[in-house]
N, CA, C and O atoms as a Maestro MAE file, in Angstrom:
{
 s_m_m2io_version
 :::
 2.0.0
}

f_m_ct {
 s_m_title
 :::
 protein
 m_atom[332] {
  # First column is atom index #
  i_m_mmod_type
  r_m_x_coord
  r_m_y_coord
  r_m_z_coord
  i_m_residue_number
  s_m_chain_name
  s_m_pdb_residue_name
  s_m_pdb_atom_name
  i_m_atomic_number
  :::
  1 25 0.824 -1.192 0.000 1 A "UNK " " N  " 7
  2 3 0.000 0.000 0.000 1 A "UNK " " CA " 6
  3 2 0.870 1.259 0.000 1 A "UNK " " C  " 6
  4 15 0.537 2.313 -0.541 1 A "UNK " " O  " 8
  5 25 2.283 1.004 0.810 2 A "UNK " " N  " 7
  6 3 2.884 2.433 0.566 2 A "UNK " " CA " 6
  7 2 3.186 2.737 -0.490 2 A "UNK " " C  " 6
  8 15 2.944 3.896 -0.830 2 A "UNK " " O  " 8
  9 25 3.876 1.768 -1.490 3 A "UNK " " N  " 7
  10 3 4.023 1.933 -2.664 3 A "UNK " " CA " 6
  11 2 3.561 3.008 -3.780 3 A "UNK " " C  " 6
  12 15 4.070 3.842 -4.529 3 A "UNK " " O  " 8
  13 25 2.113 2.416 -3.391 4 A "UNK " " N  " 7
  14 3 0.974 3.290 -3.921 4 A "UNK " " CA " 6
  15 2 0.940 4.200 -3.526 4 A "UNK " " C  " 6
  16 15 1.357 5.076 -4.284 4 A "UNK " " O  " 8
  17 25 0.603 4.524 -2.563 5 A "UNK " " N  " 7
  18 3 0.685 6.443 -2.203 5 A "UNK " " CA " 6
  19 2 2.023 6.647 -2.858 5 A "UNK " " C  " 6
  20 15 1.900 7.427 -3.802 5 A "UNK " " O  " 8
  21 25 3.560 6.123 -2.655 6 A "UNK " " N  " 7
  22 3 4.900 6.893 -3.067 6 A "UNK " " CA " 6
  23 2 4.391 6.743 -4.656 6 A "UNK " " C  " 6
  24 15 5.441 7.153 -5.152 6 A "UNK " " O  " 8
  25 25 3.695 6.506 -5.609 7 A "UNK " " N  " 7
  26 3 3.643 6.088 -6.874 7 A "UNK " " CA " 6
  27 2 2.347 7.454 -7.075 7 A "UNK " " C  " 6
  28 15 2.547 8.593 -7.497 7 A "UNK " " O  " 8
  29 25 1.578 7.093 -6.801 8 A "UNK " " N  " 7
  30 3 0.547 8.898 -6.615 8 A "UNK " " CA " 6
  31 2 1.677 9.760 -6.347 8 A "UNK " " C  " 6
  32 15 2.148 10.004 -7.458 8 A "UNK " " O  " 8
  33 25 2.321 10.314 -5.519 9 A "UNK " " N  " 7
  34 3 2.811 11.556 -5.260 9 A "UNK " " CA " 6
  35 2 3.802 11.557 -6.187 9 A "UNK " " C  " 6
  36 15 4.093 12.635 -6.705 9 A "UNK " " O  " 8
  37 25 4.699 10.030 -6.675 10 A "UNK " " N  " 7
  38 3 5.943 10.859 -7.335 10 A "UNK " " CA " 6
  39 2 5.270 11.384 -8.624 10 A "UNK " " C  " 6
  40 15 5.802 12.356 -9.161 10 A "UNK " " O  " 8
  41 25 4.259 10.898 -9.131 11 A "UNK " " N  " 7
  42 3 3.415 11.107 -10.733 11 A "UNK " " CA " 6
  43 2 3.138 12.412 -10.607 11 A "UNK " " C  " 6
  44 15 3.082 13.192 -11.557 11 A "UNK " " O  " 8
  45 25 2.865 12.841 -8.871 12 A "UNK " " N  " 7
  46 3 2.351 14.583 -8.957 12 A "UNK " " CA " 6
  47 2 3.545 15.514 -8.850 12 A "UNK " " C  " 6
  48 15 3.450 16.739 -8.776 12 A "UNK " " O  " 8
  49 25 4.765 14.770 -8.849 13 A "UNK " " N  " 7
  50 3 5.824 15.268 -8.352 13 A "UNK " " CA " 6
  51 2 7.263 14.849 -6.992 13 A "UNK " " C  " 6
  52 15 7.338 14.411 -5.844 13 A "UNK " " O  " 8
  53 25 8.095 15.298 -7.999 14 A "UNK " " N  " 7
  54 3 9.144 14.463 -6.871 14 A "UNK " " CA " 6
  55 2 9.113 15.490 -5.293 14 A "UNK " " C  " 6
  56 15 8.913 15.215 -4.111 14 A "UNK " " O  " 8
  57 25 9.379 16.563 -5.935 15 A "UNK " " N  " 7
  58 3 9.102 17.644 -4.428 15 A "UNK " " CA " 6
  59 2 7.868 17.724 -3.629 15 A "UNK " " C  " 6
  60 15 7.597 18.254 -2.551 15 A "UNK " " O  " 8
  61 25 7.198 17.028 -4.496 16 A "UNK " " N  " 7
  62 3 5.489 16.762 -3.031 16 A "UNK " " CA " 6
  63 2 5.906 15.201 -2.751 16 A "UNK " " C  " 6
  64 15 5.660 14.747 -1.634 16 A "UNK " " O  " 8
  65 25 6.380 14.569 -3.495 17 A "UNK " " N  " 7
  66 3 6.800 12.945 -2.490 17 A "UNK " " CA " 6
  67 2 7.669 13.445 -1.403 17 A "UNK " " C  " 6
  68 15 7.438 13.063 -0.256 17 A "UNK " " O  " 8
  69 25 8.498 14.137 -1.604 18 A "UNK " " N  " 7
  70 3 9.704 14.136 -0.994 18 A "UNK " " CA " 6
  71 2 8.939 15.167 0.416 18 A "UNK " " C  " 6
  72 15 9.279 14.848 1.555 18 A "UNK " " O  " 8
  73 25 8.196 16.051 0.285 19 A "UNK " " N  " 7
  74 3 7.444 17.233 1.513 19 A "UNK " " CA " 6
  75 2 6.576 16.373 1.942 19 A "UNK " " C  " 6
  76 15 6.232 16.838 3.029 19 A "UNK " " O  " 8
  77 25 5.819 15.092 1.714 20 A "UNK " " N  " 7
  78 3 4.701 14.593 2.256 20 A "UNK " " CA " 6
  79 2 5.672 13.530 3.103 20 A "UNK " " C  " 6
  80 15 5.406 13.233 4.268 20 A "UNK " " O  " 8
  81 25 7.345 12.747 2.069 21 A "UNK " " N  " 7
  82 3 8.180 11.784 3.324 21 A "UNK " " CA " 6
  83 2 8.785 12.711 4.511 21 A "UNK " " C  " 6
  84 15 9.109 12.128 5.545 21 A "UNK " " O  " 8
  85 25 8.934 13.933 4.442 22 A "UNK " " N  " 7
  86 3 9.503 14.869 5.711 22 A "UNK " " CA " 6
  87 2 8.173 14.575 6.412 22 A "UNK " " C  " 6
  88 15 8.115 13.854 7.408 22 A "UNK " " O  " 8
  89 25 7.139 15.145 5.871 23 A "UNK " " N  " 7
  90 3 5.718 15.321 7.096 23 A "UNK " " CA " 6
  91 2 5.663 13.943 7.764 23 A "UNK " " C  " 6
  92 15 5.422 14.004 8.970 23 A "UNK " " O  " 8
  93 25 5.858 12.530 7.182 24 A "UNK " " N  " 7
  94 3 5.910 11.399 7.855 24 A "UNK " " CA " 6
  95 2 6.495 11.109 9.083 24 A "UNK " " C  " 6
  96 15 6.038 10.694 10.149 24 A "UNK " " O  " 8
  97 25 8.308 11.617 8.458 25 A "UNK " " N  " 7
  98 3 9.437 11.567 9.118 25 A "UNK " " CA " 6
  99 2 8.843 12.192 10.293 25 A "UNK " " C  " 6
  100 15 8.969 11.730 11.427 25 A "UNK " " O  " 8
  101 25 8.252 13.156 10.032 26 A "UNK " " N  " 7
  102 3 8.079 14.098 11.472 26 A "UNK " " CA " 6
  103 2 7.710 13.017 12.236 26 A "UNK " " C  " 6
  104 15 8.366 12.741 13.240 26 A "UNK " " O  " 8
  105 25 6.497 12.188 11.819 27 A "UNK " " N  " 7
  106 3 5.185 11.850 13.286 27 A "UNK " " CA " 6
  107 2 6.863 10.117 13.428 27 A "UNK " " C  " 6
  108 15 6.802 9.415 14.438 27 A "UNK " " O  " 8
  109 25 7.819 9.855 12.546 28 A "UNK " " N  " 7
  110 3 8.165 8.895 12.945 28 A "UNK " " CA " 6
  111 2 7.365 7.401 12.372 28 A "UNK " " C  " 6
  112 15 7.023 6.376 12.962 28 A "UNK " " O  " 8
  113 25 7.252 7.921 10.701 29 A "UNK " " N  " 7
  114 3 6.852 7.552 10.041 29 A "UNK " " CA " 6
  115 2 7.204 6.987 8.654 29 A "UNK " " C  " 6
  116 15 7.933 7.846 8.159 29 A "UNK " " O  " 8
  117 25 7.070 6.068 7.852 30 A "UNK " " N  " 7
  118 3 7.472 6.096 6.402 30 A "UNK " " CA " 6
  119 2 6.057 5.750 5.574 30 A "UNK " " C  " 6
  120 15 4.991 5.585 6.165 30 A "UNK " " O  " 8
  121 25 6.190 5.671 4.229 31 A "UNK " " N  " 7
  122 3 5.105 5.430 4.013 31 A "UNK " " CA " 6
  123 2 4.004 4.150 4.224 31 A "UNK " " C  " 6
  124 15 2.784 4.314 4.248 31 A "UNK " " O  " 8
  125 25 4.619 2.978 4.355 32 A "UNK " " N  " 7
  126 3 4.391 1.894 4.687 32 A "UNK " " CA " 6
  127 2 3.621 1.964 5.764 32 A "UNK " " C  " 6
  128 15 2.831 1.073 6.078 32 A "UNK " " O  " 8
  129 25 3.807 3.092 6.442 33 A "UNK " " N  " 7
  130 3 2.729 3.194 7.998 33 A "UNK " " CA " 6
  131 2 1.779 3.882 7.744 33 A "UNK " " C  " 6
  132 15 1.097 4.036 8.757 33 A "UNK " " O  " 8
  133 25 1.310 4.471 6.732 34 A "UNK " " N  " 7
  134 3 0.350 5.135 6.005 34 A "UNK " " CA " 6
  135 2 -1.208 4.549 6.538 34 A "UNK " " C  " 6
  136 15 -2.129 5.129 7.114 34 A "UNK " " O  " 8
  137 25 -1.066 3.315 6.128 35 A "UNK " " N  " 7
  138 3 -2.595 2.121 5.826 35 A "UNK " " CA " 6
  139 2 -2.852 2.133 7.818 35 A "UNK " " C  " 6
  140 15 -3.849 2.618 8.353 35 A "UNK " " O  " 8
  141 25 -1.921 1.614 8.420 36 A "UNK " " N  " 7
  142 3 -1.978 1.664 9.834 36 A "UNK " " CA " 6
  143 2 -2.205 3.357 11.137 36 A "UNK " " C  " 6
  144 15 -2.646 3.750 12.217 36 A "UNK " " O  " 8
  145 25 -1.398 3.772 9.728 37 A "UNK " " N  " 7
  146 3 -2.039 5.312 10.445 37 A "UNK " " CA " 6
  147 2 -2.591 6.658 9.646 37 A "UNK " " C  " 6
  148 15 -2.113 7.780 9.808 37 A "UNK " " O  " 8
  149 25 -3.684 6.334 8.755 38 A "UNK " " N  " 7
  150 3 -4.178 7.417 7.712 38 A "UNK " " CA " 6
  151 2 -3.993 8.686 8.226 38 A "UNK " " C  " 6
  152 15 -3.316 9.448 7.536 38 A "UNK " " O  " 8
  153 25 -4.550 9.202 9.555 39 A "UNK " " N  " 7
  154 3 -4.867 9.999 10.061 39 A "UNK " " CA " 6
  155 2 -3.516 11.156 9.973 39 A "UNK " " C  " 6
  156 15 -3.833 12.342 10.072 39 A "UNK " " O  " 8
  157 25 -1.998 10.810 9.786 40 A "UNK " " N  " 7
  158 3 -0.804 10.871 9.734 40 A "UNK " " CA " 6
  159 2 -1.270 12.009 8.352 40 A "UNK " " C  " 6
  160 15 -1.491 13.220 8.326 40 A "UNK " " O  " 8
  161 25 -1.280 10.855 7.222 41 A "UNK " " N  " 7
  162 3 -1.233 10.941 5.864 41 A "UNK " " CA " 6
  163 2 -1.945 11.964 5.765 41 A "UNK " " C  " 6
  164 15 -1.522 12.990 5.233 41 A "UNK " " O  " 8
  165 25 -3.286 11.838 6.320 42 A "UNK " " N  " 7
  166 3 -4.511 12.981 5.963 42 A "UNK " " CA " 6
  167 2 -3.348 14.317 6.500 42 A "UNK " " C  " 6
  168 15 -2.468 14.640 5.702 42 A "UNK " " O  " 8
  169 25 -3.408 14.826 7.480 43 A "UNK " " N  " 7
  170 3 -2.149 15.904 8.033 43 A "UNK " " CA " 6
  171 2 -1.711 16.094 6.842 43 A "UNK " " C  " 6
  172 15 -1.812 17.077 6.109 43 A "UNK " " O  " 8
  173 25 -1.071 14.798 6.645 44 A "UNK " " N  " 7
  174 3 0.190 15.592 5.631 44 A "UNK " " CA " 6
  175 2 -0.370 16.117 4.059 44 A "UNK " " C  " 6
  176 15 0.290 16.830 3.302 44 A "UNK " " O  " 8
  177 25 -1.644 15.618 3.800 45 A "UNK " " N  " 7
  178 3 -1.636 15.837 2.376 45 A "UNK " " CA " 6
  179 2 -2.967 17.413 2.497 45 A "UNK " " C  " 6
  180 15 -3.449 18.106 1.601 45 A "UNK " " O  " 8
  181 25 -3.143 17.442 3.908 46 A "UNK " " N  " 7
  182 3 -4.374 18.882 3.984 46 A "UNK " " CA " 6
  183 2 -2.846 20.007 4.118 46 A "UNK " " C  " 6
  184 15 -2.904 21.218 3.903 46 A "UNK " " O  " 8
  185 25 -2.015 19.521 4.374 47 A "UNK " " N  " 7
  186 3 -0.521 20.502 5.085 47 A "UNK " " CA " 6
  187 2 -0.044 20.894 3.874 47 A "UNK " " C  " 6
  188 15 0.580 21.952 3.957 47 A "UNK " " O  " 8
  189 25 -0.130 20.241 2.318 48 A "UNK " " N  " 7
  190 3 0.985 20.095 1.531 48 A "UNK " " CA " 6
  191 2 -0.071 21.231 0.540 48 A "UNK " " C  " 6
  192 15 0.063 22.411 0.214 48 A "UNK " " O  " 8
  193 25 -1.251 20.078 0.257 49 A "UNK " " N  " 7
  194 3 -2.626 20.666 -1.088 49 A "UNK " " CA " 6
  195 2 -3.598 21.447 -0.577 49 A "UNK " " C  " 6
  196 15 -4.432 21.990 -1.302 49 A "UNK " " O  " 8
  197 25 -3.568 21.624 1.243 50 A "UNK " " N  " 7
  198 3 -4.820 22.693 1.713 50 A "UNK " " CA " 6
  199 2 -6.091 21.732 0.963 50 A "UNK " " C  " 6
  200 15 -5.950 20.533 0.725 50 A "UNK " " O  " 8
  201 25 -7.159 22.407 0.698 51 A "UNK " " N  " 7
  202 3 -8.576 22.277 0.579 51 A "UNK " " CA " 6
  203 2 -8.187 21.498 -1.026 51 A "UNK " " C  " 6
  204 15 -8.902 20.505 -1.154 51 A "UNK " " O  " 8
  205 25 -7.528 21.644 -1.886 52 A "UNK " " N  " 7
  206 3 -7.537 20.895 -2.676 52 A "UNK " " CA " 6
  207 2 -6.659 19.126 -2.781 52 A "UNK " " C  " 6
  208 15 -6.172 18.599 -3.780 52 A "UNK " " O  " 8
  209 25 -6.731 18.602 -1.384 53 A "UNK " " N  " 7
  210 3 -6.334 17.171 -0.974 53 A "UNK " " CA " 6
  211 2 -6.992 16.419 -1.113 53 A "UNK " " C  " 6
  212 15 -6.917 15.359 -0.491 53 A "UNK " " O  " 8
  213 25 -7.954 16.701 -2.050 54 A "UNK " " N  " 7
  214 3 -9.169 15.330 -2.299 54 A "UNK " " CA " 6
  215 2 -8.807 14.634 -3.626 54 A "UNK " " C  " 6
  216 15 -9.058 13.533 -4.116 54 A "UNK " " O  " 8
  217 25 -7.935 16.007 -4.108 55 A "UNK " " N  " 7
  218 3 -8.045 15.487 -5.518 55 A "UNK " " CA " 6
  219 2 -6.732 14.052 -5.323 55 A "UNK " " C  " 6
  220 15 -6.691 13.016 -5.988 55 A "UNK " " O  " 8
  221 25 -6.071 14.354 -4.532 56 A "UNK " " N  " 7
  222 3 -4.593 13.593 -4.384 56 A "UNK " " CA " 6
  223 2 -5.036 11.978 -3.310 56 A "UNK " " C  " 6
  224 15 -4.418 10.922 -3.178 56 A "UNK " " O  " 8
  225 25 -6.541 12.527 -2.637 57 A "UNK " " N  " 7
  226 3 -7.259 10.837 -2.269 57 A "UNK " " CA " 6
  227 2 -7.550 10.073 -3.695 57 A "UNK " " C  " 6
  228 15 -6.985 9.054 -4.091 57 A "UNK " " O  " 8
  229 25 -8.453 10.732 -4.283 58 A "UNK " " N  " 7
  230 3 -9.181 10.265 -5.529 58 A "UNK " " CA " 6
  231 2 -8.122 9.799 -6.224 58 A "UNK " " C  " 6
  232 15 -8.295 8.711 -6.774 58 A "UNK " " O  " 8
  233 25 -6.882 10.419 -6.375 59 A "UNK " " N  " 7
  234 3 -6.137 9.534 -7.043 59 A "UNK " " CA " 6
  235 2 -5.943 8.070 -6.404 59 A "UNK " " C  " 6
  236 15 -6.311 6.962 -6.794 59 A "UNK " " O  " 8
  237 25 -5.387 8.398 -5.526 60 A "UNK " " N  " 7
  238 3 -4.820 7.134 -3.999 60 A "UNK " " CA " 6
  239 2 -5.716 5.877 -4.611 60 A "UNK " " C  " 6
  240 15 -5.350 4.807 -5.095 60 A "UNK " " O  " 8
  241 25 -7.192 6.501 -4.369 61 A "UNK " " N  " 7
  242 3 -8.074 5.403 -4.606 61 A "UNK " " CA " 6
  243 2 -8.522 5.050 -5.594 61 A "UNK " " C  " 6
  244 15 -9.428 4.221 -5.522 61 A "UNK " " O  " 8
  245 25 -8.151 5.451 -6.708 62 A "UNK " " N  " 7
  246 3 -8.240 5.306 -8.358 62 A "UNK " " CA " 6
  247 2 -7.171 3.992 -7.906 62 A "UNK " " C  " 6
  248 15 -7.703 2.887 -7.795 62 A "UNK " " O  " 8
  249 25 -6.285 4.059 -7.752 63 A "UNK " " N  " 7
  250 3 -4.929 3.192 -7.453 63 A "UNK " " CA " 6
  251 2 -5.122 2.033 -6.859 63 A "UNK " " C  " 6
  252 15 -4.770 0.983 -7.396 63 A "UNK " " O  " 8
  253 25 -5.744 2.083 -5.597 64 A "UNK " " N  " 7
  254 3 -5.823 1.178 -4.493 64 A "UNK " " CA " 6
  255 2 -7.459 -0.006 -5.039 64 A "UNK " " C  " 6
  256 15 -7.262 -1.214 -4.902 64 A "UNK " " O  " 8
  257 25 -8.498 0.309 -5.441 65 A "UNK " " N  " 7
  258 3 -9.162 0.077 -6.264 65 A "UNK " " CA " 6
  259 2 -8.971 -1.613 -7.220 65 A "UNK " " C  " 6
  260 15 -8.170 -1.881 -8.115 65 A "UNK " " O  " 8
  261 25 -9.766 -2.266 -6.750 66 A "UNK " " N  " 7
  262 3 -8.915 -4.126 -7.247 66 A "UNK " " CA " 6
  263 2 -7.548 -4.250 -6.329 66 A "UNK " " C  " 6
  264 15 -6.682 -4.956 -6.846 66 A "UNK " " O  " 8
  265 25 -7.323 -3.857 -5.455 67 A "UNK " " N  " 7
  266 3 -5.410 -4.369 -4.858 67 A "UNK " " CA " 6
  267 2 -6.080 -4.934 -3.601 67 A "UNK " " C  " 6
  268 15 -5.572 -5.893 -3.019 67 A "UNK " " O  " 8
  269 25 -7.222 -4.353 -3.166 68 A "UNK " " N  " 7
  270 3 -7.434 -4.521 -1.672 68 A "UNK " " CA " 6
  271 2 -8.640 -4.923 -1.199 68 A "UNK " " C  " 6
  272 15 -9.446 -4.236 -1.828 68 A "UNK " " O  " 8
  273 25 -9.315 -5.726 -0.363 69 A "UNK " " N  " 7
  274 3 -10.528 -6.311 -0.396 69 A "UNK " " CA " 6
  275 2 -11.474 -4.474 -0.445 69 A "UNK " " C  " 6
  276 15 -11.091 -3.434 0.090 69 A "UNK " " O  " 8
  277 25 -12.164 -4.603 -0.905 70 A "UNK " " N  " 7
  278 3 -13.082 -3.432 -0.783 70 A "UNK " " CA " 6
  279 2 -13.532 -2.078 0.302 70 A "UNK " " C  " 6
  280 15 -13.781 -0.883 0.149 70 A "UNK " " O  " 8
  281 25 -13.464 -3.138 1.571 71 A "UNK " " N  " 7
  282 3 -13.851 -2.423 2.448 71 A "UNK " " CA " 6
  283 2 -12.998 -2.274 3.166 71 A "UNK " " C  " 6
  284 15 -13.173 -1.303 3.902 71 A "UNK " " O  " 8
  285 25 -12.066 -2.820 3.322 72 A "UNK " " N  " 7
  286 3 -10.580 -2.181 3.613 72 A "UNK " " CA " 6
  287 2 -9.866 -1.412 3.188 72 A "UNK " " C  " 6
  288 15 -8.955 -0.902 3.841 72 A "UNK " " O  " 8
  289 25 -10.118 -1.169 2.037 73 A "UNK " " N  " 7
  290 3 -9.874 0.269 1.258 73 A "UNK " " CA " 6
  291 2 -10.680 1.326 1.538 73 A "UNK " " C  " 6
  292 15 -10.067 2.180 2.177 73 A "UNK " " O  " 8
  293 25 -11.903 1.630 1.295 74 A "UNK " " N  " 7
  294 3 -12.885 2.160 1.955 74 A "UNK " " CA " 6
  295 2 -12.680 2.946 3.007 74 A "UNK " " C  " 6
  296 15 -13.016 4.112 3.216 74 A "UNK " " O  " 8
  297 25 -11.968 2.016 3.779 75 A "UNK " " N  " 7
  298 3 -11.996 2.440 5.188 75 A "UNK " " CA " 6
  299 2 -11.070 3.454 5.620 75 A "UNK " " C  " 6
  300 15 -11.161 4.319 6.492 75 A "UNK " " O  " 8
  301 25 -9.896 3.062 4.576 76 A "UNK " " N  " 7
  302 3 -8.535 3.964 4.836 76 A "UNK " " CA " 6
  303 2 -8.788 5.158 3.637 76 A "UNK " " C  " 6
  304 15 -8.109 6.184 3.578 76 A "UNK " " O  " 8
  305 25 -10.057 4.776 2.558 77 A "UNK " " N  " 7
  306 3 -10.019 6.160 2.001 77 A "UNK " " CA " 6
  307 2 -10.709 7.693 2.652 77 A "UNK " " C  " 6
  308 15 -10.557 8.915 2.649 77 A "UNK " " O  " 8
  309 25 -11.857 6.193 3.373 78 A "UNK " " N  " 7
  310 3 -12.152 7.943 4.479 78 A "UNK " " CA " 6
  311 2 -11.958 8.044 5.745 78 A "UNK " " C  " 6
  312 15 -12.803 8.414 6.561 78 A "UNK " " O  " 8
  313 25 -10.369 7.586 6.068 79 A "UNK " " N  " 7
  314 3 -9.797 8.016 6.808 79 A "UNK " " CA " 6
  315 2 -9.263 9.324 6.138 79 A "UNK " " C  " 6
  316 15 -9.513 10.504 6.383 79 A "UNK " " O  " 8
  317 25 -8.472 8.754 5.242 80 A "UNK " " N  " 7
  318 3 -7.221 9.840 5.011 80 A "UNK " " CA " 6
  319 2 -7.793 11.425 3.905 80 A "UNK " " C  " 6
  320 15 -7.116 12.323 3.404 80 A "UNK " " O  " 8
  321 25 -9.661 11.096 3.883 81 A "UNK " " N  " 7
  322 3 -10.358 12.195 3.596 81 A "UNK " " CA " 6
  323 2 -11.225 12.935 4.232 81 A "UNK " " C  " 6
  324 15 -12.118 13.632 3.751 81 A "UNK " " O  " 8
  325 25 -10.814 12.693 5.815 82 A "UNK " " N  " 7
  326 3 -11.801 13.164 6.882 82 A "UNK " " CA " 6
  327 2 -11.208 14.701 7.059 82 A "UNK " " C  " 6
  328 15 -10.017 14.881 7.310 82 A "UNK " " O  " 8
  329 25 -12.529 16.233 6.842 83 A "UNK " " N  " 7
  330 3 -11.911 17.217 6.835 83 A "UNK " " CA " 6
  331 2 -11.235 17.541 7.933 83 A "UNK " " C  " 6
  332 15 -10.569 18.576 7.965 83 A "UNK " " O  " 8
  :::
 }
 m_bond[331] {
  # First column is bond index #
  i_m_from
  i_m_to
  i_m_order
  :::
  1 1 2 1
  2 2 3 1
  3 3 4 2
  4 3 5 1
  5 5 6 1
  6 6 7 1
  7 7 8 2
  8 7 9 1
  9 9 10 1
  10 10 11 1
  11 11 12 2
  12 11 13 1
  13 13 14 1
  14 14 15 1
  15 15 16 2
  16 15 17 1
  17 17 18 1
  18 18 19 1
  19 19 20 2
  20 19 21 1
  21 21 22 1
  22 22 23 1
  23 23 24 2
  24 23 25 1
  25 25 26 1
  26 26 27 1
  27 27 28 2
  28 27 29 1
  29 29 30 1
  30 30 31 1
  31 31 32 2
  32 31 33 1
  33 33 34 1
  34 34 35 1
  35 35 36 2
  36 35 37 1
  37 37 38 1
  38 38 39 1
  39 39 40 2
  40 39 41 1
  41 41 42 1
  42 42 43 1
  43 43 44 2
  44 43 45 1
  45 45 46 1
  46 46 47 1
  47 47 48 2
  48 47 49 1
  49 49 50 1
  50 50 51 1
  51 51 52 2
  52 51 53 1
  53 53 54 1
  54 54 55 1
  55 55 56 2
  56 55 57 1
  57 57 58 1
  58 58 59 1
  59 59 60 2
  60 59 61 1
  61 61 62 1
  62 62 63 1
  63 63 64 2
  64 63 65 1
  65 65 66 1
  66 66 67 1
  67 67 68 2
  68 67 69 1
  69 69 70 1
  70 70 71 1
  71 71 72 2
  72 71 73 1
  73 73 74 1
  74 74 75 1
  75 75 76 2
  76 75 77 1
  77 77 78 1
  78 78 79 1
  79 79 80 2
  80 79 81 1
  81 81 82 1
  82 82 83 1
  83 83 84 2
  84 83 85 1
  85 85 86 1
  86 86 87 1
  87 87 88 2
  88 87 89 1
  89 89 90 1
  90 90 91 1
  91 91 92 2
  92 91 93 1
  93 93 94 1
  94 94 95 1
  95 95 96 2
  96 95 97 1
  97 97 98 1
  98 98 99 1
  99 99 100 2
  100 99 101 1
  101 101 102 1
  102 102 103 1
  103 103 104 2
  104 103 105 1
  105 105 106 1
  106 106 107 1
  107 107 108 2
  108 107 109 1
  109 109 110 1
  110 110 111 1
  111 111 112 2
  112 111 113 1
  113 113 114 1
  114 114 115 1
  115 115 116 2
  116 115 117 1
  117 117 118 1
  118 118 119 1
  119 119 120 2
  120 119 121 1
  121 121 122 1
  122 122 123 1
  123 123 124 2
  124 123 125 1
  125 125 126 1
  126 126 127 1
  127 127 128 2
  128 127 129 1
  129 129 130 1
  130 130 131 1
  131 131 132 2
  132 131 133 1
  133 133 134 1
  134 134 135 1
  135 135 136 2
  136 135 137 1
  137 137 138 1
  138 138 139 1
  139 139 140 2
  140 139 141 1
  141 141 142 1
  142 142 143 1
  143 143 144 2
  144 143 145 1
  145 145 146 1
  146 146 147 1
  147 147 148 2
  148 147 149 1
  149 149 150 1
  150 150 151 1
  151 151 152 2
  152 151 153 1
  153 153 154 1
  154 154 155 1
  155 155 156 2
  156 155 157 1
  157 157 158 1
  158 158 159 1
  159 159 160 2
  160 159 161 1
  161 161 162 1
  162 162 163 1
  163 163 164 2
  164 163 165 1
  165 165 166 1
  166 166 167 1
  167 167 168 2
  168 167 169 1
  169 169 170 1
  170 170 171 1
  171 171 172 2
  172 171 173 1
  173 173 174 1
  174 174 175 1
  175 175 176 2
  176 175 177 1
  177 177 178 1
  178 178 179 1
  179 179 180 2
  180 179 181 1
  181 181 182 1
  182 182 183 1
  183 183 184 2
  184 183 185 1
  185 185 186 1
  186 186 187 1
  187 187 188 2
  188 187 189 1
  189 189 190 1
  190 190 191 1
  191 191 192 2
  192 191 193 1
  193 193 194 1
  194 194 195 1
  195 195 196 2
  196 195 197 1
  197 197 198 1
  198 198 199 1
  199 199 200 2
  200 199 201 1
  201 201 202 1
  202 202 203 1
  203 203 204 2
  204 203 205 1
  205 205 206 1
  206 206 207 1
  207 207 208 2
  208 207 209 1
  209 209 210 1
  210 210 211 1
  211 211 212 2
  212 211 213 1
  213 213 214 1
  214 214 215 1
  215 215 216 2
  216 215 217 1
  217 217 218 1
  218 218 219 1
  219 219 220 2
  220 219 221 1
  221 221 222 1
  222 222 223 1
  223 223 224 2
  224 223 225 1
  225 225 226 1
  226 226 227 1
  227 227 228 2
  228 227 229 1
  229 229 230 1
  230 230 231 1
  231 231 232 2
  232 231 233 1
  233 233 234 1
  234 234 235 1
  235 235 236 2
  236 235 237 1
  237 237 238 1
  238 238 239 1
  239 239 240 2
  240 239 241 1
  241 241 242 1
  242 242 243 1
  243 243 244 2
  244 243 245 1
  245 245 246 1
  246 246 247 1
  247 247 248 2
  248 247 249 1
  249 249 250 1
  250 250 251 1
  251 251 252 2
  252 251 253 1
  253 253 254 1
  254 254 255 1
  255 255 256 2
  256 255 257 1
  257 257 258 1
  258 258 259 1
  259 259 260 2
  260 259 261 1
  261 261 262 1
  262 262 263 1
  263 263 264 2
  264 263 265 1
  265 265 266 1
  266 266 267 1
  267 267 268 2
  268 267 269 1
  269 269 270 1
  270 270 271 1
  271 271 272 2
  272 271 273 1
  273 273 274 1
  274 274 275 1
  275 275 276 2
  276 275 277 1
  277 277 278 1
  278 278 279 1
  279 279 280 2
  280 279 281 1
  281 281 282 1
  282 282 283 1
  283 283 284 2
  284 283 285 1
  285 285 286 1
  286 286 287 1
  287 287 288 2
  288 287 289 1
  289 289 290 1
  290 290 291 1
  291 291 292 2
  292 291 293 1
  293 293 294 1
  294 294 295 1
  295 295 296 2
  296 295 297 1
  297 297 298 1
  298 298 299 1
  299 299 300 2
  300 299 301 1
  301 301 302 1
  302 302 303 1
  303 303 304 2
  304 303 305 1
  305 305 306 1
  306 306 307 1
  307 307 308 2
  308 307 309 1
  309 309 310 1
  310 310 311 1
  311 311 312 2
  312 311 313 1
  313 313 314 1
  314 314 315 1
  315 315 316 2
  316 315 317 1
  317 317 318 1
  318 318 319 1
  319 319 320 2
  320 319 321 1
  321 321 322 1
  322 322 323 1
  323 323 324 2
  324 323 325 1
  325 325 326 1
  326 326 327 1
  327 327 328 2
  328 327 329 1
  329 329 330 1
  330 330 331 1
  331 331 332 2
  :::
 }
}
């Protein structure tokens, strides 16, 4: 699953992968801890895109979409899209 988020952000850019792995680093994080701690991720991607961070879920979950039983995806998409 981290994969996927590092594969969304580098497509939007290497300098928003690289500002969203500092915001991780902060909480003591990599991306791999993403799925276990959305709430992290959400921070970092309202910190990076402000009010336009939905568009950078919708990708996530364009992605994640067939990889993961359904509702386990689901679950971490509205985590990491809770305003």
């Amino acid at each position: 699953m981290g994969s996927i988020i590092e594969k969304v952000l580098m497509e939007i850019g290497v300098t928003t992968h690289n500002k969203i792995a500092e915001i991780l680093a902060d909480h003591n994080m990599t991306f791999s801890d993403c799925y276990q701690n959305p709430d992290v991720l959400n921070f970092a991607l309202k910190e990076l895109f402000g009010d336009a961070y939905l568009v950078t879920v919708d990708k996530i979950k364009n992605e994640l979409i067939g990889l993961q039983e359904y509702k386990t995806v689901n679950a971490f998409i509205e985590a990491i899209s809770e305003p």
